[in-house]
VOGU-3710 file (C-alpha; in Angstrom, 3 decimals, decimal comma):
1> xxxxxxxxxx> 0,000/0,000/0,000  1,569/3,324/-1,004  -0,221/6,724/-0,444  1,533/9,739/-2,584  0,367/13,199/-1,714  1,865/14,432/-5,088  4,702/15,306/-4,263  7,160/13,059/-7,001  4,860/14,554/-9,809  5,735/18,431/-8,582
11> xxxxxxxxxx> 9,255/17,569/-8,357  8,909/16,273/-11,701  7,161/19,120/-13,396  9,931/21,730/-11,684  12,747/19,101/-12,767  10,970/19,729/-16,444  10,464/23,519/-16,027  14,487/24,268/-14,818  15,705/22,113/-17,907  13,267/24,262/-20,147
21> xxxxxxxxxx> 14,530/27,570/-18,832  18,334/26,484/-19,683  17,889/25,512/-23,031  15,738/28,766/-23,582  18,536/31,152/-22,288  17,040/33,993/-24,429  13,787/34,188/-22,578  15,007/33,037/-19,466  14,243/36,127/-17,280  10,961/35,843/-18,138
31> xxxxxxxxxx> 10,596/32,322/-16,750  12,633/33,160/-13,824  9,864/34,361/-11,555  7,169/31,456/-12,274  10,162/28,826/-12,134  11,115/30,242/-8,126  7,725/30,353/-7,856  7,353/26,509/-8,434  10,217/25,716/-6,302  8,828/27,486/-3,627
41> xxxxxxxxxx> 5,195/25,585/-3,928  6,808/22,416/-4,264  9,181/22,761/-1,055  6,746/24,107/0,604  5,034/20,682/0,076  7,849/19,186/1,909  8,630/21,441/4,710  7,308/19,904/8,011  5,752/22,053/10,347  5,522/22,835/14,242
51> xxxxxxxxxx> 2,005/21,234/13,673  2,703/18,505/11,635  5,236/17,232/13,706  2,682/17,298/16,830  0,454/14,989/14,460  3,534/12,865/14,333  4,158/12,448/17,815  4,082/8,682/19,259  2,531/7,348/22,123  5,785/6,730/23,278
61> xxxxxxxxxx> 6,353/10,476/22,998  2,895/11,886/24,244  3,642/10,247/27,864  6,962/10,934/27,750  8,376/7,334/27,961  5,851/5,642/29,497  3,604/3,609/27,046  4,411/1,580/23,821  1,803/2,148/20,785  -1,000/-0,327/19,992
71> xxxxxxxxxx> -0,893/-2,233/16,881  -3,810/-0,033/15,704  -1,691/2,888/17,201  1,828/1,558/14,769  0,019/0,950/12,011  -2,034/4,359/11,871  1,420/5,801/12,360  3,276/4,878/9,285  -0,310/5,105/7,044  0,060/8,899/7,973
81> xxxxxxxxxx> 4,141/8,890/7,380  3,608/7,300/3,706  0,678/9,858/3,170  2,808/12,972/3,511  6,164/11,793/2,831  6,873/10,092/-0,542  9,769/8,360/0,533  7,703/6,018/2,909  6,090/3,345/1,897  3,501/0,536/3,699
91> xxxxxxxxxx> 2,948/-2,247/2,252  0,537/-5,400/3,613  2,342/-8,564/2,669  0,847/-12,352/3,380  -1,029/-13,210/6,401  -0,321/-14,185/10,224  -1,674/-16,901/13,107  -3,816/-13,973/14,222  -5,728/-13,416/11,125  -4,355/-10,415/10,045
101> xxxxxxxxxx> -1,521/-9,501/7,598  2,621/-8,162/8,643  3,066/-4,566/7,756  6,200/-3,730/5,504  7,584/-0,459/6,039  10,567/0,924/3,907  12,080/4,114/3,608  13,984/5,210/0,746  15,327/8,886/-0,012  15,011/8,639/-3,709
111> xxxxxxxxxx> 11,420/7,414/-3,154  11,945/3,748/-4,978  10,436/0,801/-3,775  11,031/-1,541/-6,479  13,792/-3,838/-4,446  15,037/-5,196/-7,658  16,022/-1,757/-9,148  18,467/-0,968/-6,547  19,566/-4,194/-3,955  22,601/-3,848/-6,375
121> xxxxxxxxxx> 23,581/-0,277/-5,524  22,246/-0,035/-1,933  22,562/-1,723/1,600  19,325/-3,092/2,477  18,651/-3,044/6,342  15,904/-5,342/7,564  14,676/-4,674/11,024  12,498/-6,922/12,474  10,133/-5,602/15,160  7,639/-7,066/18,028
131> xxxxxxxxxx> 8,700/-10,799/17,658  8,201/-10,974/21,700  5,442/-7,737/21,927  5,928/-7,736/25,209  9,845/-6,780/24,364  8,207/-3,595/22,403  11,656/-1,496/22,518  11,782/-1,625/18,868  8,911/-0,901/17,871  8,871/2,633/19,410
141> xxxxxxxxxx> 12,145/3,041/18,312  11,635/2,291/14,674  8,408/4,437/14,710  10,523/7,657/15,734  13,561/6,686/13,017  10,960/6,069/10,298  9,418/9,838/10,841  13,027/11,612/11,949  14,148/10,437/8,750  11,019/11,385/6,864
151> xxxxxxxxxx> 10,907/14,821/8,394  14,642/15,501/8,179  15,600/15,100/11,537  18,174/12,659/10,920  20,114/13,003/7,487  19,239/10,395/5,255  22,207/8,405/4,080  22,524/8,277/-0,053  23,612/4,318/0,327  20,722/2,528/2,353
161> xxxxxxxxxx> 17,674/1,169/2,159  15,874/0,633/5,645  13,140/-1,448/5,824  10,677/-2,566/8,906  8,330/-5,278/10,050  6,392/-2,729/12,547  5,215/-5,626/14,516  5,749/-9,066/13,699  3,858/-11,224/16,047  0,530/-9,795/15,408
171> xxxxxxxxxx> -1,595/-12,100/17,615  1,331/-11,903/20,746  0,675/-7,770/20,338  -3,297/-8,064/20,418  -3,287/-9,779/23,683  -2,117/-6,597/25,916  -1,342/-6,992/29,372  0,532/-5,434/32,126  1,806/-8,624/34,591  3,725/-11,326/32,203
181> xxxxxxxxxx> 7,023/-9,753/31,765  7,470/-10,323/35,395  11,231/-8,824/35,538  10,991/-5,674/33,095  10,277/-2,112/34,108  7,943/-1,044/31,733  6,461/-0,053/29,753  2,966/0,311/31,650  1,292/-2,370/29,261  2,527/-4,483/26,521
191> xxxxxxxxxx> 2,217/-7,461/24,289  2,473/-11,124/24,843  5,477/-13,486/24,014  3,376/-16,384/22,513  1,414/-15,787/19,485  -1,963/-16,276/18,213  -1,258/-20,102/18,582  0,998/-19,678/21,397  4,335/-19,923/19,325  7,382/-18,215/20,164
201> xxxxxxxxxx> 8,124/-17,038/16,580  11,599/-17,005/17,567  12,244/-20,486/17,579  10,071/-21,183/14,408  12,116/-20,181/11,477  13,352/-23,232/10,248  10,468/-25,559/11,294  7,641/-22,953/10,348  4,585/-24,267/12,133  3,192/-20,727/11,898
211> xxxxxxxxxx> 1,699/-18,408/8,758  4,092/-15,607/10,874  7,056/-17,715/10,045  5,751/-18,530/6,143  5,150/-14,600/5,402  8,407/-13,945/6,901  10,117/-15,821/4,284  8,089/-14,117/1,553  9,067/-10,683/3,076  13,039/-12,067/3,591
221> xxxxxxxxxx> 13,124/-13,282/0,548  11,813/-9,621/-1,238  14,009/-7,590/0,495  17,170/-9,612/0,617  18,401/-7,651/3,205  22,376/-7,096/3,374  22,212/-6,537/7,579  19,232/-8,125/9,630  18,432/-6,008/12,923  16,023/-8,040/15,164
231> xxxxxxxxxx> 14,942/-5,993/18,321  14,267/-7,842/21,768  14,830/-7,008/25,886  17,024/-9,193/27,747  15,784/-11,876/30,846  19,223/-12,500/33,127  21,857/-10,851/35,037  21,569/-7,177/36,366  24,603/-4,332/35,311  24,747/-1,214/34,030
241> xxxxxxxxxx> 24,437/-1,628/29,819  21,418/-0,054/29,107  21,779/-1,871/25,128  23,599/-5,543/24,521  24,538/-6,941/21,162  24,000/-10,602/19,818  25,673/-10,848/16,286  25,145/-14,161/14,763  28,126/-16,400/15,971  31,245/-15,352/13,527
251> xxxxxxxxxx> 32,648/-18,367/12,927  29,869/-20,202/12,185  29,008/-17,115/9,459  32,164/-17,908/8,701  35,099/-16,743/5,816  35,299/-13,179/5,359  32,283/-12,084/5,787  32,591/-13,514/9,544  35,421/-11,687/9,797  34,827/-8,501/8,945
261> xxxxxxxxxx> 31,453/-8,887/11,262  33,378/-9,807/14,243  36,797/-7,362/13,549  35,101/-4,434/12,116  31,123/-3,881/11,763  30,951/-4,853/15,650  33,478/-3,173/17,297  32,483/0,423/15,086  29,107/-0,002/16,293  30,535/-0,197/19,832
271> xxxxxxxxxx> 32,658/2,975/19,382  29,959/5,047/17,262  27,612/4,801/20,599  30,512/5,555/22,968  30,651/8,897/21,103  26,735/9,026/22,062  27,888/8,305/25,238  26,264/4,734/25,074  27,869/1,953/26,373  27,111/-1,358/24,628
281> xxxxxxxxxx> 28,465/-4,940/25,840  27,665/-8,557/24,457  24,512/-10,415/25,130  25,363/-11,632/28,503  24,767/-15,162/28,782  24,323/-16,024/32,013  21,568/-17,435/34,546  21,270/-17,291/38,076  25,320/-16,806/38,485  27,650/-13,476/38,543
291> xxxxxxxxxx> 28,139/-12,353/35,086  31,832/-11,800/36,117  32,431/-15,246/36,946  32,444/-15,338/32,858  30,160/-16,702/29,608  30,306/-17,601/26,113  28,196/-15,597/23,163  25,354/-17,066/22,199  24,566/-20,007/19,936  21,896/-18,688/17,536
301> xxxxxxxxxx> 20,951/-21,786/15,491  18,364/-21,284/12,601  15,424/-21,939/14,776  16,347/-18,283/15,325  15,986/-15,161/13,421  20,155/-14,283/13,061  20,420/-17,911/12,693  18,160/-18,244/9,776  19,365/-15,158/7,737  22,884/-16,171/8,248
311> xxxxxxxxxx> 21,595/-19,178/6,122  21,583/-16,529/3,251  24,566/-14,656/4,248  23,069/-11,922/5,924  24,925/-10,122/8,927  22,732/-10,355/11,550  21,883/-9,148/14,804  19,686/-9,177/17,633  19,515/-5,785/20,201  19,331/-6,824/23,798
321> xxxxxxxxxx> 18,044/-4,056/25,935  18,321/-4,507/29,633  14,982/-5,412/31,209  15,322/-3,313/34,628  16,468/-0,537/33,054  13,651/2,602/32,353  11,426/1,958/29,123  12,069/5,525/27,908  16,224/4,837/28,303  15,787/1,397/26,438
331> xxxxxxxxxx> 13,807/3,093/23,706  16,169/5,588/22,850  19,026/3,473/23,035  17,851/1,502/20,622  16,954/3,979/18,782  20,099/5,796/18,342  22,053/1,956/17,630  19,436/1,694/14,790  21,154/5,177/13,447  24,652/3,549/13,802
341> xxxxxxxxxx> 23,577/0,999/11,680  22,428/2,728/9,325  25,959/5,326/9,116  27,859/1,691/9,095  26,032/0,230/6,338  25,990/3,981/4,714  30,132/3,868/4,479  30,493/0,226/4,380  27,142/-0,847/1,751  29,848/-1,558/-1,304
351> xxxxxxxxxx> 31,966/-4,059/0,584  29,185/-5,298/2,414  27,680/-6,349/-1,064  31,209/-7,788/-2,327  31,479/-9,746/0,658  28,052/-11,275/1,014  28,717/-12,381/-3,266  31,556/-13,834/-2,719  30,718/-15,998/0,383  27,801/-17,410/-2,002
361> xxxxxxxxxx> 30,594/-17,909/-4,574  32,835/-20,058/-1,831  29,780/-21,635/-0,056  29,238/-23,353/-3,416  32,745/-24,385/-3,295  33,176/-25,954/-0,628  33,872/-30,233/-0,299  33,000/-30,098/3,672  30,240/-28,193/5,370  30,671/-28,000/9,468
371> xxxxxxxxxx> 28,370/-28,875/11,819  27,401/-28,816/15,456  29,254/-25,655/16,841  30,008/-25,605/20,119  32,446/-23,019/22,335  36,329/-23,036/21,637  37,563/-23,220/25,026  41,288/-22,740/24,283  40,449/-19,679/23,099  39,065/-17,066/25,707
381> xxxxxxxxxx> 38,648/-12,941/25,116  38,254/-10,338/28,010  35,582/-7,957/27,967  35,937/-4,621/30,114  32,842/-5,857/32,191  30,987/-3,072/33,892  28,630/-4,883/36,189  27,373/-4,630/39,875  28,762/-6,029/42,982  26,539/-9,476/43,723
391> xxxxxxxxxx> 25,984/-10,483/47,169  24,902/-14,597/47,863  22,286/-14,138/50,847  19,716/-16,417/52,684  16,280/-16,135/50,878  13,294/-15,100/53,269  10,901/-17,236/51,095  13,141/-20,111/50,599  15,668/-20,222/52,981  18,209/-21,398/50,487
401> xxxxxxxxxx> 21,215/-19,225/49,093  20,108/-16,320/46,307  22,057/-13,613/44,866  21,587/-10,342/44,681  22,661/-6,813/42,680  24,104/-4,268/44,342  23,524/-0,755/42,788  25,328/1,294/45,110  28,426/-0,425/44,386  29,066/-0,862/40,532
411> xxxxxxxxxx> 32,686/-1,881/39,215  34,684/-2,571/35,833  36,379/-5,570/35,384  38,293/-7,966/32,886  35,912/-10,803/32,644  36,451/-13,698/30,658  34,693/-13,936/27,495  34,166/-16,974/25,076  33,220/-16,004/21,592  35,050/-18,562/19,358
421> xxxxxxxxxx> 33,282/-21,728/18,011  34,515/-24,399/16,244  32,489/-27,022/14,760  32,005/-30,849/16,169  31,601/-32,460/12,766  31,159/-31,674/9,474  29,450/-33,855/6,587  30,945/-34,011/2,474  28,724/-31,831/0,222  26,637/-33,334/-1,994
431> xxxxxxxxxx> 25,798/-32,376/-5,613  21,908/-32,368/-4,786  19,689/-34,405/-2,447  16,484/-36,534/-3,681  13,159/-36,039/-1,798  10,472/-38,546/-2,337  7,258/-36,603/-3,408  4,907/-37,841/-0,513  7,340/-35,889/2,035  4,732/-32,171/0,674
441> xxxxxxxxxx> 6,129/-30,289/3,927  9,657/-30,181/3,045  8,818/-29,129/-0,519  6,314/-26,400/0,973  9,275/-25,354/2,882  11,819/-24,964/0,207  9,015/-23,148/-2,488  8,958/-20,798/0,633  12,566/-19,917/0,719  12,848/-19,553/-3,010
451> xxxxxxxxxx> 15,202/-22,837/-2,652  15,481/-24,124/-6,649  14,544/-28,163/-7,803  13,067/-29,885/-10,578  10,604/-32,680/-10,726  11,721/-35,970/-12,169  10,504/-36,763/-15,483  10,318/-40,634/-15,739  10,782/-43,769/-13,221  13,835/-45,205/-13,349
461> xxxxxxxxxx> 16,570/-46,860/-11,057  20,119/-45,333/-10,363  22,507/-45,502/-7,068  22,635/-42,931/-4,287  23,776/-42,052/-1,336  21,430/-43,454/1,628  21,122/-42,680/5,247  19,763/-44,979/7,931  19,084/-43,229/11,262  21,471/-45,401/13,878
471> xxxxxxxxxx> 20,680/-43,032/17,059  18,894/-40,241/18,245  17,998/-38,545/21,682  14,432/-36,580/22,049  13,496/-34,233/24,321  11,311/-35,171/27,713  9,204/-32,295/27,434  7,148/-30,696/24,667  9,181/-27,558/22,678  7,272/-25,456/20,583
481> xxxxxxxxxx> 4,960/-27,952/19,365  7,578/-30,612/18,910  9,574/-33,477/20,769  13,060/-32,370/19,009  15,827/-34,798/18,310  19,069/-34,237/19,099  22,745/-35,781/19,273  21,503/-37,725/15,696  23,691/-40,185/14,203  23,719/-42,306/10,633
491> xxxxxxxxxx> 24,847/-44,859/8,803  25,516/-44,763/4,957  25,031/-46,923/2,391  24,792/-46,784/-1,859  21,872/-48,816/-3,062  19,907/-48,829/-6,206  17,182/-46,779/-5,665  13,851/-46,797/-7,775  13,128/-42,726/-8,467  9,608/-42,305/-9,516
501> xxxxxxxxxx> 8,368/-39,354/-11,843  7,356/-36,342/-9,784  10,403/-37,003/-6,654  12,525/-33,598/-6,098  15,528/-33,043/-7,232  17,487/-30,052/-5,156  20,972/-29,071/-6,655  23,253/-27,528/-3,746  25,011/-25,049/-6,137  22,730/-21,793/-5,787
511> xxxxxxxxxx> 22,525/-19,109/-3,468  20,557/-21,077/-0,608  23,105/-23,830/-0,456  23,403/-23,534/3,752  19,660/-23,289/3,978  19,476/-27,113/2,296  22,658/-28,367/4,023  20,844/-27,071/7,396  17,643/-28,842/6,647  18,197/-32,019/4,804
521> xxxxxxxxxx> 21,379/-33,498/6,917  19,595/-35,078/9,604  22,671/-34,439/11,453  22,286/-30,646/11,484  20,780/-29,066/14,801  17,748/-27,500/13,378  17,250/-30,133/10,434  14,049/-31,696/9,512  15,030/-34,612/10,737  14,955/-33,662/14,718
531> xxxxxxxxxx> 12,073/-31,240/14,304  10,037/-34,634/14,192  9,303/-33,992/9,788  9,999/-37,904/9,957  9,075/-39,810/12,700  6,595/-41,851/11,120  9,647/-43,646/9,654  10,866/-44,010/13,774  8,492/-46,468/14,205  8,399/-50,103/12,693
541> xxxxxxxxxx> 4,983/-51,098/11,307  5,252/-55,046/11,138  6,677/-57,466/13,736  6,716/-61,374/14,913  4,759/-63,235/16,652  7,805/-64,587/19,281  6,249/-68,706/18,760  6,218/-68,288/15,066  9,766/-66,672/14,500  11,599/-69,062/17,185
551> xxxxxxxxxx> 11,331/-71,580/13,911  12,965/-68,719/11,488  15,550/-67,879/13,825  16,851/-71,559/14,702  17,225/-71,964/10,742  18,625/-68,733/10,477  21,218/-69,582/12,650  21,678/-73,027/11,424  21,865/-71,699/7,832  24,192/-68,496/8,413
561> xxxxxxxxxx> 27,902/-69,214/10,402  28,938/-65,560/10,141  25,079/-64,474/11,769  25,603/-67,421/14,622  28,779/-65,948/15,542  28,191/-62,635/15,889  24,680/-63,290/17,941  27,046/-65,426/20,180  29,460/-62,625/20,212  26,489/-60,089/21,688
571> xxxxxxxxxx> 24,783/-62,702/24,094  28,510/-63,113/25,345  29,453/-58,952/25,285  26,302/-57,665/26,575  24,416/-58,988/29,473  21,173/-57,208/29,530  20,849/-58,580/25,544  21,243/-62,268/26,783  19,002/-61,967/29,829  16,277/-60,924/27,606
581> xxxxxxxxxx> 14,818/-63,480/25,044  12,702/-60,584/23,227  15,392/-58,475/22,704  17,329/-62,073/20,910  14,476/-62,441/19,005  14,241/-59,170/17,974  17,654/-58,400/16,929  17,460/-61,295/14,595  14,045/-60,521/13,115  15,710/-57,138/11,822
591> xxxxxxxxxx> 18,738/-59,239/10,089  16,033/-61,676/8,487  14,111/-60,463/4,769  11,030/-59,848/7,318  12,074/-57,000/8,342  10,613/-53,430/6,652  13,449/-51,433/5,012  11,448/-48,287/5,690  11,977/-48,771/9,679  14,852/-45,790/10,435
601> xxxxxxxxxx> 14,908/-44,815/6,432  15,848/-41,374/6,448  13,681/-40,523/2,984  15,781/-38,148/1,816  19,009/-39,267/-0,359  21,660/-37,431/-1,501  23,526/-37,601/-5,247  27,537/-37,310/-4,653  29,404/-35,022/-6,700  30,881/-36,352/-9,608
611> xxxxxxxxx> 27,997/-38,420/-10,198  25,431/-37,946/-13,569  22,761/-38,949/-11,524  21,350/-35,040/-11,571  21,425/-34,814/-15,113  19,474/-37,983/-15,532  17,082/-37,355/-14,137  16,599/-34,085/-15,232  16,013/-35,730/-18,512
//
């Protein structure tokens, strides 16, 4: 949705007007007058007045950093910014849990908002507001950017695009209370964490249970943003950072573009709000213990929003803003980081685009892909910690040790810091994978993330690379809707496999190679695999009747030397196997031709480089 008072089309006409009066240099005196008459009408047009600027005042503003807006409140407010200012623009993109659609809201000086016509030339910004509503930092802070820059308050920078979700967790916002962000100091009333379905959105980008997460993609995938700003308030220790930082992990973003993240983009946003007179620290990632006892950075896998965009080579970040600090301070903290961002990406938007090109160009290259990050602890930084003294007293409720802040007595410190990962495993990259057709979620999920594949044309029979699962762990309790897997293991094998016309083909050399590496290893943290996409292939569908297979097992024994030996050899080795006749039985049942190949299948298969498997099929 874009509302244009007219403005473009009187720029236009005294564009047309000034041209004509230089090429008619004879008569120009007479054209003179009407032509600064023109430019006076149309800047006029643009200047913002004492009253318009009241009409532009936020909740936020009116009681003076108390309140957050209403979704009705945000959405009204950028409706009125893109009616007066041509360089907004609103846009309703795709729908949400709650019924209702996300809100796109971009701001562009030269008034384009065709992303194709300039994601070469410019830094897009993403900023992603309201995830957690009751968190609503952001979204105050992105409504006053949004009109400063509009209005001229804040210089425009020639290199940027900035774009907004004003609120993304539409249903979460809609259910305003005042009581479930037990630990935060305002504002007076606020959104709610879960969604409409009782999601936490941040933990769904990969799996995408929820339309939130589906129209996310759409709107990630249109903007194709260079930097990804994702605004929260942090649960944990107390200290005196009003702001914290949580850039997706370096390492694991990897090459150069990991290391210009980690060496340059963060520590210049750290020093452009120490001339602001803003201290910033890393996320600090501690519970229930003295933050200067030391932590690590935080893990963001793709079930989060850094996570996911770092899929697609995106730098990425999350704003922490410290819970028990004053709304109003948290809001206009974040606020002026937001402006940092956009200077960085202003100076930096050519190298940032270089960068990001190139790390497609090596992703594609690589043989190995790491996996399973985890904290490097022979490598430790120090971080100039300012934090409060913590005292360990007696709880009146509890009676049992508690700590506690105290204010009156803050300090600086050196406090260890670990913020280097190095992966566990990694896995050899395929040329493409092969998804049977029946499997209509994964393919839902790749259409959604513009992820490329063709359809096979005929049946036929060729050799792949195939993965039995060997071991998993699940989690006890429920987790966002699922019972994840973890700590999964495989076997491999390279059978004939019959193909049948319509299975997916999905070559790994295009731009969302880590997005299909991330999702089709079973392995991977946040695959399909442990976020329970298979689990009907978890559990066998046939078995024995124990008095009818005692007759097939004694022959099977009798018949096979190398089988007898080895069931010996586990009877002998493992005593809980030879107490239990079942377990016997069972063991050889799955070596025998009764037992269902599809029983720890992993249904998705993967074509080895070198191989003309692809291009077979593709005929």
């Amino acid at each position: 949705m874009k509302i244009d008072h007219g403005f473009q089309r009187k720029r236009e006409f005294l564009t047309f007007m000034l041209l004509k009066a230089k090429i008619m240099k004879h008569t120009f005196l007479n054209i003179q007058i009407p032509v600064l008459f023109l430019l006076a009408l149309v800047f006029s047009c643009k200047t913002t007045t004492e009253e318009q600027l009241d009409n532009l005042k936020t909740p936020f503003e009116v009681s003076e950093g108390l309140e957050t807006a209403t979704y009705k409140e945000v959405t009204q407010h950028y409706l009125k910014l893109a009616q007066n200012y041509p360089e907004i623009n609103v846009q309703t993109i795709g729908e949400t849990d709650s019924g209702l659609p996300l809100h796109l809201v971009t701001f562009n000086p030269d008034g384009n908002f065709n992303f194709k016509k300039f994601q070469k030339d410019k830094a897009v910004i993403l900023i992603n507001n309201g995830i957690h509503p009751g968190e609503s930092d952001g979204i105050d802070a992105s409504m006053l950017l949004f009109r400063d820059l509009a209005t001229g308050k804040i210089k425009a920078p020639k290199n940027v695009v900035i774009t907004a979700i004003a609120v993304y967790n539409v249903g979460g916002m809609l259910n305003r209370n005042s009581t479930s962000r037990a630990n935060q100091n305002g504002p007076k009333t606020y959104g709610f964490r879960g969604n409409a379905r009782n999601f936490d959105l941040n933990r769904d980008f990969i799996k995408a249970d929820t339309k939130n997460a589906t129209t996310f993609a759409q709107i990630y995938h249109l903007v194709q943003p260079d930097i990804f700003v994702d605004n929260h308030v942090s649960n944990g220790a107390d200290y005196q950072y009003t702001l914290t930082h949580l850039f997706t992990q370096h390492n694991k973003l990897g090459g150069r573009l990991g290391k210009y993240l980690h060496e340059e983009l963060m520590p210049d946003l750290e020093m452009g709000l120490k001339t602001k007179n803003l201290d910033i620290t890393p996320y600090v990632n501690v519970f229930n213990k003295p933050p200067e006892s030391g932590f690590s950075q935080f893990l963001d896998s793709p079930r989060y929003s850094t996570g996911y965009t770092t899929l697609f080579n995106t730098l990425g970040m999350m704003v922490e803003t410290h819970m028990l600090k004053p709304y109003k301070e948290r809001v206009l903290g974040t606020y002026e980081l937001l402006q940092q961002v956009l200077l960085l990406a202003d100076k930096d938007h050519g190298r940032i685009k270089e960068l990001r090109t190139n790390t497609i160009v090596e992703q594609q290259q690589r043989e190995y892909y790491p996996l399973n990050w985890h904290v490097d602890t022979t490598r430790i930084s120090n971080l100039n910690f300012k934090g409060f003294k913590v005292d360990t007293l007696v709880s009146q409720v509890t009676g049992h040790p508690r700590l506690s802040y105290n204010r009156e007595e803050p300090f600086t410190k050196n406090v260890p810091y670990q913020n280097y990962f190095v992966p566990k495993d990694s896995i050899k990259v395929p040329h493409a994978y092969l998804i049977k057709k029946a499997w209509t979620a994964v393919r839902e999920r790749l259409v959604a993330n513009q992820i490329d594949f063709f359809e096979v044309q005929k049946d036929t029979t060729l050799q792949v690379e195939s993965y039995r699962i060997a071991d998993f762990k699940t989690r006890d309790m429920p987790y966002e809707g699922h019972y994840l897997h973890y700590g999964t293991r495989v076997t491999s094998s390279f059978p004939n496999l019959h193909i049948a016309k319509g299975d997916l083909v999905v070559p790994t050399a295009q731009d969302g190679i880590r997005y299909i590496l991330e999702t089709l290893e079973p392995q991977a943290p946040d695959s399909f695999f442990n976020w329970n996409f298979f689990d009907t292939v978890l559990q066998q569908k046939e078995g024995f009747s124990p008095y009818v297979f005692e007759d097939t097992a004694l022959q099977m024994l009798e018949e096979n030397h190398g089988l007898k030996q080895a069931f010996l050899k586990k009877k002998e080795g493992d005593v809980d196997f030879a107490s239990s006749w079942y377990a016997q039985l069972d063991w050889l049942f799955k070596k025998s031709d009764h037992y269902e190949q599809a029983h720890m299948q992993y249904p998705i298969y993967r074509i080895p480089k070198g191989s003309n498997a692809a291009s077979i099929l593709r005929n």
